[in-house]
C-alpha positions, 0 to 999 in steps of 0.5 A, spaced: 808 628 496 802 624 497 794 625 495 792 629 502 784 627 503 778 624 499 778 617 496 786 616 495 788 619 501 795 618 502 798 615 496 804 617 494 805 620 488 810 620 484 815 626 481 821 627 476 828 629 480 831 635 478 829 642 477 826 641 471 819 640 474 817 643 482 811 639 486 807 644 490 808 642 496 803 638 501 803 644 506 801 648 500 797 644 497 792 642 503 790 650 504 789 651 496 784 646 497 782 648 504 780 655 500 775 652 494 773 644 498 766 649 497 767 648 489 771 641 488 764 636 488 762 635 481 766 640 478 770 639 472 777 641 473 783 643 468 790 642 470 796 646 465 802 645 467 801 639 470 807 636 473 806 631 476 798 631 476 797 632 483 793 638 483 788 633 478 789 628 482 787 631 489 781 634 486 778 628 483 779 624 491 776 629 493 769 629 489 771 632 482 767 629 477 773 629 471 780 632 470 784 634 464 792 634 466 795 637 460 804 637 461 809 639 455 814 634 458 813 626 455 816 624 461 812 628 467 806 626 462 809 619 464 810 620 470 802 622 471 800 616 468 803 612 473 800 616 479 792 616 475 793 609 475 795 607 482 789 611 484 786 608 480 783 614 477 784 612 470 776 613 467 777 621 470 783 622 469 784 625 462 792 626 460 795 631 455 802 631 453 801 638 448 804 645 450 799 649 454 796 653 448 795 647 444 792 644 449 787 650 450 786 651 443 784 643 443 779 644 449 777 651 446 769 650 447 770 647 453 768 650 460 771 648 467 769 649 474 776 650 476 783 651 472 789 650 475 795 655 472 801 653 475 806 655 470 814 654 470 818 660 474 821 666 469 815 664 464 809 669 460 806 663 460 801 664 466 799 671 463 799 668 456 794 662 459 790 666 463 789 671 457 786 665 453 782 662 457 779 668 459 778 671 451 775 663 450 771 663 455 774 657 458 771 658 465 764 656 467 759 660 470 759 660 478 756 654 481 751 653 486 754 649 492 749 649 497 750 642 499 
């Protein structure tokens, strides 16, 4: 997996082994961005169930003022520490190695231009997420993006 556009293009980022964690795909990846490229300059971004944090990393490579990864596993929060640091985006970057409501309940009166929800196969957590940040107001009203 490899950061596919923006300042760190290319990098390779790092992933856990196994089926515990799914990176999203570079393919996938690049038409999610292809989709909201409009919304990514200066936005703040929060990423749950973050993995390896490649859907923050690539958003602050291409323009993203900050990015909040948060991921329950110590070993995937380890694992996004390391590719924060080869990327160097260590002062954009904010790592969380809380459980998603925890997370959200921390960050309860923030707002995000962008929120990535990409929670485990075979869970609630995404309804259960999307009902928490919709009921705190996470989401920040549309910006404009006329560049």
């Amino acid at each position: 997996m490899r950061v596919i556009s923006g300042t760190a293009r290319g990098t390779k980022l790092e992933t856990l082994e196994g089926l515990d964690t799914r990176p999203t795909l570079d393919r996938v990846k690049e038409a999610l961005f292809s989709i909201i490229q409009n919304y990514i300059y200066d936005a703040k971004v929060l990423d749950l169930f973050s993995g390896s944090g490649a859907l923050a990393i690539e958003s602050i490579s291409r323009g993203a003022k900050e990015a909040i990864s948060c991921d329950i596993s110590r070993k995937d929060s380890e694992i996004i520490k390391q590719n924060v640091k080869k990327t160097h985006f260590e002062e954009k970057v904010k790592i969380i190695n809380k459980d998603y409501k925890k997370c959200l309940q921390e960050l309860e009166n923030s707002k995000f231009d962008i929120i990535f929800l990409d929670p485990p196969y075979n869970t609630d957590f995404g309804i259960d997420g999307a009902r928490i940040i919709m009921e705190k107001g996470m989401l920040a009203e549309e910006r404009n993006n006329d560049f």
